[in-house]
Each structure stands twice: as C-alpha cells, then as structure tokens.
N, C-alpha and C positions, 0 to 999 in steps of 0.2 A: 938598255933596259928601261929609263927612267924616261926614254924619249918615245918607248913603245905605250907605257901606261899611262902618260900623256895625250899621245893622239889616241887612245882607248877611250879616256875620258871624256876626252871632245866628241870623239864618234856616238858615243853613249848619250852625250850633251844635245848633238844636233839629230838623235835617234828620239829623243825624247820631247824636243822643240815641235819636230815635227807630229807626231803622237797627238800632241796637245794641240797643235793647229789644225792637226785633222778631228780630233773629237769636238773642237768647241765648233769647227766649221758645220758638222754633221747636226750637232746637241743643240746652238741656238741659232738660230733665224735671223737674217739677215731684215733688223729693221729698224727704223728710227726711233718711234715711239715702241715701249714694248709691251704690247697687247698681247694676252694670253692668248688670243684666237686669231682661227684664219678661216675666211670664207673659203669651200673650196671647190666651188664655180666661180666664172666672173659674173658680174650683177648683169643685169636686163638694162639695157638703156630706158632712158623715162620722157618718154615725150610731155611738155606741156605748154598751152596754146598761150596763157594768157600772163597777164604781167604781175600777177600776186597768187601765191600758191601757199597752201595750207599743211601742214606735214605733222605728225605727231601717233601716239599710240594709239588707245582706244580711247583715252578721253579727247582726242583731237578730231577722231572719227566723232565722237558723239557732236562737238561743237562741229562738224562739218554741215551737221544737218540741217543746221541755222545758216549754210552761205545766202540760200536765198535772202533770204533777209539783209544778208550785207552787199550783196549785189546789186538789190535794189536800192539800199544806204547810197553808196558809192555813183549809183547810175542817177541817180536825182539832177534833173534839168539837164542831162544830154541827151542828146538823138537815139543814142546806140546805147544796149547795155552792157558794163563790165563785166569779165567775167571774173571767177576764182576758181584754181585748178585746187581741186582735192586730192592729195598723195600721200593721206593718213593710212593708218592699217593698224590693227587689235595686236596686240602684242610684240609689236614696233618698239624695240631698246632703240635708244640713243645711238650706239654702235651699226644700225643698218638704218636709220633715220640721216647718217653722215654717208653711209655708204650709197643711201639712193641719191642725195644729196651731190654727190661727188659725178653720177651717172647720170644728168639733165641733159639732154642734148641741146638745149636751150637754157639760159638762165635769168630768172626772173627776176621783177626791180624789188620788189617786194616776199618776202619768204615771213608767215607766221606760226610760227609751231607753239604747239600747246603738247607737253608730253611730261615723261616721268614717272608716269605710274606703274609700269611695266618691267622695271630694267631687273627685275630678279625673275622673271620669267622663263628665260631659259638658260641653261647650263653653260658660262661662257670660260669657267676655268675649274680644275680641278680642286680640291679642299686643301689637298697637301703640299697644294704649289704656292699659296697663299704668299709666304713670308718674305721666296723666295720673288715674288711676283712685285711685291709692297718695295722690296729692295733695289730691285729695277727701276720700279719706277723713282724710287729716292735718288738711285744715280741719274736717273734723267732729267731731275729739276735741277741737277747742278748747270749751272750754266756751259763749263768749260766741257761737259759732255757734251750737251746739245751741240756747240760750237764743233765739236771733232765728227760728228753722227753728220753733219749736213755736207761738213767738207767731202764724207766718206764712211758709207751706211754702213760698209765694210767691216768698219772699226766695231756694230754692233756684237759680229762673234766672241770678241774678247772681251767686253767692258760688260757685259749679259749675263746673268746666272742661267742656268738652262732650265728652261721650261718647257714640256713638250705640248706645242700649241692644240688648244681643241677645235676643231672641228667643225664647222658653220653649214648647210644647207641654206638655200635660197629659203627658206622657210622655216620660222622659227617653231622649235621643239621645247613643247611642256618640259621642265625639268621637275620630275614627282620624287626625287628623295626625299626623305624624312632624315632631317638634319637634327641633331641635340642641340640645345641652346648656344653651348659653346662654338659647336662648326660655325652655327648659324650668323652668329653675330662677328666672325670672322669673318665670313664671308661677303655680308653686310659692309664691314667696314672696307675690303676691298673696291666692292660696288660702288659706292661713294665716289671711293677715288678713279676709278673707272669713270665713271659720269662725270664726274669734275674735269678729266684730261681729255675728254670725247667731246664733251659740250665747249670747249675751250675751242678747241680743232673746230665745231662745228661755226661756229661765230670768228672764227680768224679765215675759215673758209667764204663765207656769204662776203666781209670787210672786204676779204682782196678782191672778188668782184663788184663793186662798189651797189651791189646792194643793200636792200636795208632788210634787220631783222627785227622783228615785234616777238615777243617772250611774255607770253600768258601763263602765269600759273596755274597749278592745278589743285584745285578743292577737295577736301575731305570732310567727307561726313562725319563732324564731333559725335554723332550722336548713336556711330554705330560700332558696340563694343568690339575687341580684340576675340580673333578665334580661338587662340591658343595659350595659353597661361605658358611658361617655359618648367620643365620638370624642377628645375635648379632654384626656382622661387617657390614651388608648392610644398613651405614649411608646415609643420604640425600645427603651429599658431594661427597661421591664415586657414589653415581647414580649419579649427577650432571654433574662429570668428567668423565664418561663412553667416553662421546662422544669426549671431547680435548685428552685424551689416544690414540682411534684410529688414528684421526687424525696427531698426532705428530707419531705414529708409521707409516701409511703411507708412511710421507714426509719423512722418517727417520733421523728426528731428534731428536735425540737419548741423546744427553747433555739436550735438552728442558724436554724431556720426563722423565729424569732421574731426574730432579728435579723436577718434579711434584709429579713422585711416589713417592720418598723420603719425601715430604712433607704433602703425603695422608697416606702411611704407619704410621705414627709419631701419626698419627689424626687418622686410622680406624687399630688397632693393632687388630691380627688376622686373617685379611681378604687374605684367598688364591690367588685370583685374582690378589689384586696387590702383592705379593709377586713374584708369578711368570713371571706377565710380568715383575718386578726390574730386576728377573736373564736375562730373555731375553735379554732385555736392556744391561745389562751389559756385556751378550755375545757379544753383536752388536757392544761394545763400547772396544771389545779387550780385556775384562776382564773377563775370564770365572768363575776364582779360586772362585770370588769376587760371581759372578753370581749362581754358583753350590750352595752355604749357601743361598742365596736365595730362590730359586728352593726348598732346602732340607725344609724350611721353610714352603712354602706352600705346600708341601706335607704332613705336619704335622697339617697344620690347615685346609685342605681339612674334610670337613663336610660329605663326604661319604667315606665310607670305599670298597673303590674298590683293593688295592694294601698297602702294607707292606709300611714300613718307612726308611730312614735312620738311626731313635733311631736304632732301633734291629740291625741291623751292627753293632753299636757301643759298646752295649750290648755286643754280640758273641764275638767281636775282644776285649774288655777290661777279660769278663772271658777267652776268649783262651789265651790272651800274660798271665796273672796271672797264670794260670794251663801250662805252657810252650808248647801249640798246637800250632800243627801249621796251621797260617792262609793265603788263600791263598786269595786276596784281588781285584777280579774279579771286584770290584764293581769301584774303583780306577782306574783298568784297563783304564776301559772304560770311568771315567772322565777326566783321560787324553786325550782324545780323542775328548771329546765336543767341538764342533763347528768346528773340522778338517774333518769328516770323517760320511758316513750314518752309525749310532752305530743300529738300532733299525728297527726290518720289522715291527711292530704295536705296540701298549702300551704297552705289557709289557716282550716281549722276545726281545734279541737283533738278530743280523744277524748270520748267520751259524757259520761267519770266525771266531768270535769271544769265543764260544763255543770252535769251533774246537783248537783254540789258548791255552782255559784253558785247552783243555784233554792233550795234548801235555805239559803241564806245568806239571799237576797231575802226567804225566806218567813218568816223572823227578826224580820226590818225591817218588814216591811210590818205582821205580826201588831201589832207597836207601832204603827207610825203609824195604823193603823185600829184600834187600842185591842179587836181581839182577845181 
C-alpha cells in the first residue's frame, strides 16, 4: 500500500514537472536579453556604399540634411568626394535603429547616430506587464544569469517571468493611448531602461566590429512649454495661483514670482507648468544654469509624450564615456547659449547655423578617425 502511494506521488511529481516545463516553454520566449517585443517579419537588408553612415530618428533625419556640408568637410583637398550614407527614419526607437543596425550587408568604419527623441512613440509593451518586465531584466544584470543565458538561451524559459511579447511591423505604429499620470510615468521608467540595455547592445555591437561610433546628442527647446499638466498635480492651490503667476510675470517681477513658484512647487510636486515657468524665471533672473534643471524637469513630467527627455542624453553619454565613444555634446552646445541668442525656428529643431556648426565639428573628428 505505502509503496503504491509512493510511486503515486512521484507520478504526480513528474505529471506536474512536466506541466511546468510545458507551460513556461509555451509562456516565455526563448531569449537572452528580455525584451518585451518581437518583430514579426524579418528586417530588409540595408545596403550602403560608403564608409560613414548616419542612423538616428527624426532628429538624425533632420541633421541628415546638413551631410552635404559634411561631405564637403571631409572631401577638402581630395580628388574624389566622400560620401555619407543616410539610414535615419522619423520615429526610429533605438530598438529598430539596432535592428537595421544588425541587417547592413556591409559594415561601415564609421557609424554617427544622433537619436532619442522618439522612443515612446510606439507601443513596445503592455502597462500591466511593466513589473514583471523590470524584473527580468533585474535578473539579467545579474552576472551569473548572463553567464547561464550564453551558455544556453534555453535556460531563458525558466529564469523569465512570462510576458506575452508585443508585436512589431516593419513599420513603426503611433501608440495614441491616453495614459493617467501614474501608467505613464511607469511606463517612462521602463523606457529608460529599455534604452539603456538597447543602446548598450548598440555600442558593444559597432566595438566588436572594430568600428567607430560618434554619439551626438540631442537638443531641446528650453523654451517650449510642456503639453500636458498631469491630473494628479492639478491642485486647488495651483488653479487658485494660475492668475498671481501671470500677473507677477507681467510686471516682471521676478524675485516675487520666484518665491511663489518655489513655494507651489514644494506643495504641487510634479506639476510641469510650474516647473517650467521656475526655469523661465530663473532665466529672467540671470540664472540660466539654475533654470535649464528646471526646464529639464518639466519636461520629464510633461503628461504627453510629444518630444524625447533629457534622461536619454544622459543614458547615451554615461554608456558612451563607459565604452570610450566618443560623444559629441550638441545638446550643451546649445545650452550654452540659452537666453543669449534665437537657438530654435519651432519646438523641436534648432536654427540652420547651429546644425551647420555640429557638421563642421563631426567633420573634425571623422577627418581623424579615417586618418584624412
């Protein structure tokens, strides 16, 4: 009897082993890194001719339009001119900036991407998968994962919490929800680390082929306010003070108005609005340095996702100085600059001269690294 309810149990044991190795086989995806998404075509291959290629979202498309100018840079006192392949695209994440990246049929000595702006653009995980997505990738930075995951991607079914991956088109889809502050800034913080483990991969990719990568930042217009206020900071106080706000901005009194905001920020933490008018203020009061972390601030708690962040700079420029690329700091540039000079012809491109300034910079660099 005691020998029947024994091999019962075991049968139960190995009924149930199996159960499990079939559901986590089924539930998660067999992968190294664990990205909530999966493209599901394979990419186009990418032809390009020439020895420095340009890659980035739509503000890398915008600097594309300046090659000439760097072509000519670069071509000064040779016979022939150089060229530069442009393989930028409008609402290009980092995640298919690696993936056209990985499809070059040829690979180039030089790669400059300027990007970042974009990477909330399209829907690349679900809201409710967030924690468990955050957690994966916690177990991934442990080392002795990575170490079991290379041996044997296999190992990914069991060490994975299950995510069911979204979904990719060769062509990136508008994501139009309307998120509450809270999803939102979830979400956000995912993104981050999304960007952080992609642009990692992106730069340990270009190193093992012993090219080189240049890392341009990307500029934001201090001077154009946040869309969205988030519901969760539109207190009775801040409506109340909407109207002594203008008014002391008017008169421009600016020490009055600067202790106001100080004292609503403290009391409505979050709120865009007033964050941006502090920087203002603080412009107005001679203090730009002080103003710009302001500015960068509510841009970060801007409730609609119209334009990229300051995080992501900081992101690219902490993995670039780590991986020794070199980064070229456009974004700085042009904060220098605040409250001297018109840096910006609309939200979110700046003025020609300023373009034209970084190609002239690029064309510096590159004359070295291709020994010019």
């Amino acid at each position: 009897m005691i020998k029947k309810i024994i091999l019962s149990l075991f049968a139960l044991l190995i009924l149930s082993l199996s159960s499990f190795v079939v559901y986590k086989m089924k539930t998660v995806p067999e992968q190294v890194v664990p990205y909530p998404y999966v493209f599901k075509e394979a990419p186009p291959e990418v032809e390009v001719e020439s020895n420095v290629v340009l890659m980035g979202d739509r503000m890398g498309k915008k600097l594309g339009q300046f090659i000439p100018q760097l072509e000519e840079a670069l071509s000064k006192g040779l016979t022939t001119t150089l060229k530069v392949d442009n393989l930028t695209a409008n609402h290009e994440g980092m995640h298919r900036t690696l993936r056209k990246l990985k499809s070059l049929k040829k690979f180039p000595k030089v790669i400059i991407y300027h990007g970042g702006a974009e990477e909330m653009y399209e829907k690349k995980f679900e809201t409710n998968y967030v924690e468990k997505i955050i957690a994966n990738f916690n177990l991934y930075a442990k080392s002795s994962v990575q170490t079991a995951l290379l041996f044997s991607p296999l190992v990914s079914h069991f060490i994975y919490r299950a995510v069911p991956p979204t979904e990719l088109g060769n062509i990136p889809m508008y994501n139009n929800v309307e998120y509450g502050s809270s999803e939102l800034f979830r979400r956000q913080e995912l993104t981050y680390k999304l960007y952080q483990q992609e642009f990692h991969e992106f730069v340990e990719y270009i190193k093992a082929r012993d090219s080189v990568l240049i890392v341009v930042s990307v500029p934001y217009n201090l001077d154009a306010p946040p869309r969205k206020v988030c519901e969760s900071s539109l207190t009775e106080e801040y409506k109340k003070e909407i109207e002594n706000i203008n008014k002391l901005k008017n008169v421009g009194d600016y020490k009055s108005l600067y202790n106001l905001l100080d004292q609503l920020i403290k009391t409505n933490p979050g709120n865009a609005a007033l964050y941006f008018e502090m920087g203002l203020t603080l412009k107005n009061m001679n203090r730009p340095k002080e103003g710009i972390n302001y500015i960068q601030f509510s841009m970060a708690y801007d409730c609609e996702i119209w334009r990229g962040s300051e995080i992501f700079n900081v992101i690219a420029k902490r993995v670039a100085e780590s991986n020794e690329v070199f980064y070229f700091d456009y974004a700085q540039m042009l904060k220098d600059q605040w409250g001297k000079n018109e840096l910006y012809y609309d939200e979110l491109y700046p003025q020609n001269l300023y373009y034209e300034q970084t190609m002239t910079s690029l064309g510096e660099v590159l004359k070295q690294t291709l020994k010019i």
